[in-house]
C-alpha positions in Angstrom: -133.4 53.5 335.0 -131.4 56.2 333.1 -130.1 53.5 331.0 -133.3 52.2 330.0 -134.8 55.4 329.1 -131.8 56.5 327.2 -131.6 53.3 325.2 -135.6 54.5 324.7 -134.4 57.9 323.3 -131.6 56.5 321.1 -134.3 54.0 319.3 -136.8 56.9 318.8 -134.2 58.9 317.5 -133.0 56.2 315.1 -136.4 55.2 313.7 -136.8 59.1 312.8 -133.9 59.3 311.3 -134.8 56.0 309.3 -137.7 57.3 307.9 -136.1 60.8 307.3 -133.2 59.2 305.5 -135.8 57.0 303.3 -138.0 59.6 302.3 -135.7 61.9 301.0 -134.1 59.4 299.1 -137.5 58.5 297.6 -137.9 62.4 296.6 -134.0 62.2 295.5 -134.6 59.2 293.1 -137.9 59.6 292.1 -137.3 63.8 291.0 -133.4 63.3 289.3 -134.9 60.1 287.8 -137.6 62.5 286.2 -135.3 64.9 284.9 -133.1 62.0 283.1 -135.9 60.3 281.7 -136.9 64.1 280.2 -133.8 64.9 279.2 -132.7 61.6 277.4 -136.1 61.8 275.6 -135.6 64.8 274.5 -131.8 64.3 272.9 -133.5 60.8 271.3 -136.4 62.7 269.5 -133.3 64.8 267.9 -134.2 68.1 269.3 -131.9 71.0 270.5 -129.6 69.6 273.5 -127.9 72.7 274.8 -124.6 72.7 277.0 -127.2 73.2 280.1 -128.8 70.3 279.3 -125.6 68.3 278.9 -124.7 69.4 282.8 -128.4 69.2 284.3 -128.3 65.4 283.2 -124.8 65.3 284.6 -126.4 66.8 287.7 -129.3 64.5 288.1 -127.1 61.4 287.7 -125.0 62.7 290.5 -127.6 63.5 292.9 -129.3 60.0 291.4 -126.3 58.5 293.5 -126.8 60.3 296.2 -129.7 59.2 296.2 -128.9 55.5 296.7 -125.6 55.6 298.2 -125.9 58.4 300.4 -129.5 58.5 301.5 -131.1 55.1 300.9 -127.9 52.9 302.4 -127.5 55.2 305.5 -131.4 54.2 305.8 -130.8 50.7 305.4 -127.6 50.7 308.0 -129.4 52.1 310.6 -132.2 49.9 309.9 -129.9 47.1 310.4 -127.9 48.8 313.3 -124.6 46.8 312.7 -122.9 46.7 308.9 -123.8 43.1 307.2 -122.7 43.3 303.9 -119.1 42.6 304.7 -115.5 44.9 304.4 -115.3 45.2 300.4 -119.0 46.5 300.1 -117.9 49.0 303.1 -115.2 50.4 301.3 -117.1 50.5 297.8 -120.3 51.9 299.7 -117.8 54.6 301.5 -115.8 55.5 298.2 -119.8 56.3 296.2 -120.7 58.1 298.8 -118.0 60.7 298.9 -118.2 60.0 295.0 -121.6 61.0 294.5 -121.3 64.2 296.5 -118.2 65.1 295.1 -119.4 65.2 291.3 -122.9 67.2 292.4 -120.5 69.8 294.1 -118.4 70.2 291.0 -121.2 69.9 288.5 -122.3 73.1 290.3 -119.4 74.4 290.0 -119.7 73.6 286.1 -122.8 75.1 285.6 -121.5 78.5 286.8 -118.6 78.7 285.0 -120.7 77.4 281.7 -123.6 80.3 282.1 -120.2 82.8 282.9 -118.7 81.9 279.7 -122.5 82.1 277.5 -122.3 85.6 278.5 -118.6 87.3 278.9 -117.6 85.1 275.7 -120.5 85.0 274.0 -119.3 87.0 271.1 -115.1 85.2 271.2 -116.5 81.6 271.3 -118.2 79.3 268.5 -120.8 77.0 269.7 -118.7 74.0 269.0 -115.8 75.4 271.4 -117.9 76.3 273.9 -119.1 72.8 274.1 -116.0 71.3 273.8 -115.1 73.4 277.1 -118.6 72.2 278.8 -117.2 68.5 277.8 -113.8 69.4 279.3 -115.2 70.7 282.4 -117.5 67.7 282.4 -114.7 65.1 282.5 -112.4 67.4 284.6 -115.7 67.1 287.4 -115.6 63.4 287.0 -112.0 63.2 287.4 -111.2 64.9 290.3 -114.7 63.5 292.1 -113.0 59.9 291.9 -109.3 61.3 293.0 -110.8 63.4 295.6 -112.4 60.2 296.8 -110.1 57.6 296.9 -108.8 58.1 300.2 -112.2 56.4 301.5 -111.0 53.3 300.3 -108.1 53.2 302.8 -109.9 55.2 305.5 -112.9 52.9 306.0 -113.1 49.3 306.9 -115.4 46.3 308.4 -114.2 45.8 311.9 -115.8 43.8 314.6 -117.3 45.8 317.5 -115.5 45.3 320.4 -118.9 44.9 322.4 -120.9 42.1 323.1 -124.5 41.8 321.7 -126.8 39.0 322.1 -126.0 37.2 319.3 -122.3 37.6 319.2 -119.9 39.8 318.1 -121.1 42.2 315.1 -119.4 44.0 312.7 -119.2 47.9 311.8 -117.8 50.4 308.7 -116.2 52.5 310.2 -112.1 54.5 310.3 -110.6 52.4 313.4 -107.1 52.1 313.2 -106.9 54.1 309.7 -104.7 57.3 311.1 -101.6 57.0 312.7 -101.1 60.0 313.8 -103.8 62.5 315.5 -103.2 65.5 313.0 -104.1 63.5 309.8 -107.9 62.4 310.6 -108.3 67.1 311.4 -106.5 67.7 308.1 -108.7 65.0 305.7 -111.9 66.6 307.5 -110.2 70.1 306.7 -109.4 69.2 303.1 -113.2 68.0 302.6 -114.4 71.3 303.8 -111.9 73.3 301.5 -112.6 71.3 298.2 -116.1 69.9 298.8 -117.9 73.6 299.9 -115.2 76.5 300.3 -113.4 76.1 297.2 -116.8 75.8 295.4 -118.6 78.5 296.6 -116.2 80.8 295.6 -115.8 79.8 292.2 -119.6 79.8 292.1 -119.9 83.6 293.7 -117.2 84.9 291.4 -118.9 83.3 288.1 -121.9 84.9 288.9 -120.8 88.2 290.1 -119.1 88.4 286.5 -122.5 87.6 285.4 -124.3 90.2 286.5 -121.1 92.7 285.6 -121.3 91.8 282.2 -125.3 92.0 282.1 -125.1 95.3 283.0 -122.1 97.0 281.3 -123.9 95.8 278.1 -127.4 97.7 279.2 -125.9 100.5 280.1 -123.8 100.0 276.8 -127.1 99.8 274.9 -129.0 102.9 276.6 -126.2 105.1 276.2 -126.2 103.7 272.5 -129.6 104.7 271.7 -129.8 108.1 273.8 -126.5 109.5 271.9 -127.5 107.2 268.7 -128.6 108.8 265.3 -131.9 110.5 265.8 -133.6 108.9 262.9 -132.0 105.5 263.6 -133.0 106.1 266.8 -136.7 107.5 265.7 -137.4 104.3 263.4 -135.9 101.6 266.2 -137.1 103.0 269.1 -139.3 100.1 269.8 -136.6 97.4 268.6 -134.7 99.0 271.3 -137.2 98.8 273.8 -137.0 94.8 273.2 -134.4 94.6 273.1 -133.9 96.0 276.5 -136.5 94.5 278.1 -135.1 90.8 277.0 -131.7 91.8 278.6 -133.9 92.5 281.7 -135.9 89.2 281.2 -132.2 87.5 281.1 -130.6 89.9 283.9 -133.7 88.7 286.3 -133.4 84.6 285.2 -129.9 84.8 285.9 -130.2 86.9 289.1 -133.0 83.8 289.9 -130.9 81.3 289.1 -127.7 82.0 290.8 -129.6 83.4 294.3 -131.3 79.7 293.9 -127.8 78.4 293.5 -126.5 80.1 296.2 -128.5 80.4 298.7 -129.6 76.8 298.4 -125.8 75.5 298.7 -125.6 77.7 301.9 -128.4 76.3 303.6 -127.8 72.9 302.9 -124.2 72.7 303.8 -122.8 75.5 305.9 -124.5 74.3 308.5 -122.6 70.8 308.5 -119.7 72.4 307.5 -119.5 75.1 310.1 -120.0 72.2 312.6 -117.2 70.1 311.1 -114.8 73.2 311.0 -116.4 73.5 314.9 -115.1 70.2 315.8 -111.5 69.8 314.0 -110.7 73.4 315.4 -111.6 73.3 318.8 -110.1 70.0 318.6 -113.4 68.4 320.1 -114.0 64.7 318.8 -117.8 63.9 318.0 -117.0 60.7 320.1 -116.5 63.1 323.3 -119.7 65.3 322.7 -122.9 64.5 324.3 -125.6 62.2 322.6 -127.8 64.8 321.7 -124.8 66.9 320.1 -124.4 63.3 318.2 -127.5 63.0 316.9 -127.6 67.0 316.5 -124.3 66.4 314.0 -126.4 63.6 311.8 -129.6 66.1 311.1 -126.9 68.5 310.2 -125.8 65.9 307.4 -128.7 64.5 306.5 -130.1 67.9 305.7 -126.6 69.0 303.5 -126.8 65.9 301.4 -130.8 66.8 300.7 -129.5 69.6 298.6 -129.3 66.2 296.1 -133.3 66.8 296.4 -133.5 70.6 295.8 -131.0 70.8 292.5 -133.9 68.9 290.3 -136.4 71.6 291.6 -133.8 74.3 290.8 -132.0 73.5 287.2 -135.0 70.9 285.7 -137.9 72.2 286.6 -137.1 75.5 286.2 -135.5 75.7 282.8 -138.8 72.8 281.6 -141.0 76.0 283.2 -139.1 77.8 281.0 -140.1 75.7 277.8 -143.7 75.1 279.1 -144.5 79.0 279.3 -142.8 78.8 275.5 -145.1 76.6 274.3 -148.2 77.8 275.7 -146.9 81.2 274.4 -146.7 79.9 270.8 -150.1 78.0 271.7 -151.5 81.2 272.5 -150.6 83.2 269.3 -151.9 80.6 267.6 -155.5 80.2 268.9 -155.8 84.0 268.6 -154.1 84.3 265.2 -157.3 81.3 264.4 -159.6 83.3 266.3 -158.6 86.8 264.3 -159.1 85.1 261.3 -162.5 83.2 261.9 -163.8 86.3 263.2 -162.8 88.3 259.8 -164.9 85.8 257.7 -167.5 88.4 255.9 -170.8 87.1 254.5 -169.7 85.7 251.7 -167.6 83.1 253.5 -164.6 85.4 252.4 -161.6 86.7 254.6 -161.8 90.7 254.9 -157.8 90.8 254.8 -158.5 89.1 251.2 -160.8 91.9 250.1 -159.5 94.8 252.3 -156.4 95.4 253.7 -155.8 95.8 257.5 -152.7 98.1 257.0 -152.4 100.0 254.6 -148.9 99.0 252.9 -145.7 101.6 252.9 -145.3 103.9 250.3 -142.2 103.3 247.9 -140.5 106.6 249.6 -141.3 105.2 253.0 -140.5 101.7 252.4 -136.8 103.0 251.0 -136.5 105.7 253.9 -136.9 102.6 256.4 -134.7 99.9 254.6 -132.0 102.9 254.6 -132.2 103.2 258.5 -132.4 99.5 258.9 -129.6 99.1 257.1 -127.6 102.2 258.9 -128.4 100.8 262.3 -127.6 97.6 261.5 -123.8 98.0 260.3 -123.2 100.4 262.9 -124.7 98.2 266.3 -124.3 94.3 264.5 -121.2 93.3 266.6 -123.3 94.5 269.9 -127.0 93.3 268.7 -125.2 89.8 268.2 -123.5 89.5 271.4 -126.6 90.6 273.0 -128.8 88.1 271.2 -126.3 85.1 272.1 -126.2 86.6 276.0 -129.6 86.1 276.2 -128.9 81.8 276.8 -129.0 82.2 280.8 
């Protein structure tokens, strides 16, 4: 009787999981397909293709894989209970996996370190160095996904399960017989954990808390600046100051957005599973030992980690193509009212007023010389700092 309804549980539990497993790699294809599609459109049509852009297709591509590899093949396998596709698709399947989540980590991990270098080097690096570094970091990613990953080739394997079933002896993917000893299986799990979440979430907190150093030096740099400034450099750029200050705001709250998005996202996804793994390999208790609710328990945990592939188009596309849309209905904006102003100013004679009479009355010579003098004075004395303000602003 216990049998029976235990063997009821375990199905129920496994078609949930199926259709969990499925649907978020529906969402996880179907939103980092989007943002690909976008982005290679845009870099066809010849417009601006920024360093972000190079990493957010990086991204997508990555979490594309987890996608299929990770989400949509675990689906599949539990669909089909035992592993059909034979011992070189298990080790390929395996090594993509760890593959796919490898190079979404690090990608991350590139992402912060490019929108730390946009702003503490803003001024000390050319455009085409600065992307040469996002390419480096880009490769470097790549590169140490696949070496990080290789051990899954030798770890996992097609074995036949030692149980009977009704149809005869089945195979599985699984690690039989791949440690020796019992400390190596505790240090691979530890060495996942160090350069799959620990390592990165550092690097990621310490980019960003430079971020936000840097962000603010400079605004305090600016307000002290234009309190202890010239008075009549100060008196005619008062409200070029004031814009000045609030895009640095505008840039210090998109950065502040994106890296608590980063963060807090990464967190929730993963330290969960993590925490649990760490749990395991250092109260030295084996998953096989643990209940079969603390089994199923353990898969949630990583099904819900590896739908941080699902989140990261949400968080880097669709917010930086929000960015662009509220652009472009800006610019649409000024435009229909710039149309409006001027349909409205049409006088009886089917003539424009600002044809006949002014709207502002234009500078004197005296005034127009006072203010290119100022212009010019605040300009030589504050260009180093207006330009490395201006080239911050690329969060």
């Amino acid at each position: 009787m216990n049998t029976s309804s235990e063997d009821a549980v375990e199905m129920a539990s496994r078609k949930i999981q199926i259709h969990v497993l499925f649907s978020l790699s529906f969402l996880a294809i179907v939103g980092n397909s989007a943002v690909i599609l976008n982005l290679v459109r845009k870099r066809i049509r010849g417009r601006s293709f920024g360093n972000i852009d190079h990493l957010i297709l990086q991204l997508a591509i990555s979490d594309l894989l987890v996608g299929f590899f990770c989400l949509a093949a675990d689906g599949a396998w539990k669909y089909t209970y035992w592993w059909l596709a034979g011992n070189s698709a298990c080790k390929f399947v395996k090594f993509m996996q760890m593959l796919a989540l490898y190079c979404s980590t690090y990608t991350i991990v590139s992402i912060a370190i490019d929108r730390c270098i946009a702003i503490r080097a803003s001024c000390g690096l050319s455009r085409t160095s600065h992307r040469q570094v996002v390419k480096i970091m880009s490769l470097f990613a790549c590169t140490m996904s696949v070496f990080c990953s290789l051990p899954q080739i030798y770890i996992f394997r097609s074995i036949a399960s030692p149980f009977d079933s009704e149809n005869g002896f089945h195979e599985q993917c699984v690690t039989y017989g791949a440690y020796t000893e019992e400390w190596q299986e505790p240090a691979y799990i530890l060495f996942t954990c160090a350069a799959m979440f620990i390592l990165p979430l550092i690097i990621i907190i310490i980019s960003y808390t430079l971020i936000f150093k840097k962000i603010h030096d400079e605004s305090e740099f600016r307000s002290e600046v234009f309190t202890h400034g010239v008075k009549r450099v100060a008196f005619f750029y008062s409200a070029a100051g004031d814009h000045r200050d609030a895009l640095m705001k505008k840039a210090k709250m998109k950065a502040l957005c994106v890296s608590m998005l980063v963060i807090v996202t990464f967190l929730l996804c993963w330290a969960p599973y993590y925490i649990s793994v760490l749990y395991y390999v250092l109260a030295n208790k084996p998953q096989k030992e643990e209940s079969g609710n603390a089994e199923r328990i353990f898969q949630v945990i990583f099904f819900f980690g590896m739908s941080n592939s699902v989140f990261n188009p949400l968080i880097y596309g669709a917010f930086h193509m929000a960015q662009r849309s509220r652009a472009a209905w800006k610019r649409w904006q000024s435009r229909t009212t710039t149309y409006a102003g001027s349909f409205k100013s049409m006088n009886a004679n089917g003539l424009r007023l600002e044809e006949t009479t002014p709207v502002f009355s234009p500078l004197s010579r005296a005034n127009t010389f006072t203010a290119r003098t100022n212009r010019q004075l605040f300009n030589k004395q504050h260009r180093f700092t207006s330009v490395c303000a201006v080239k911050s602003l690329d969060v």
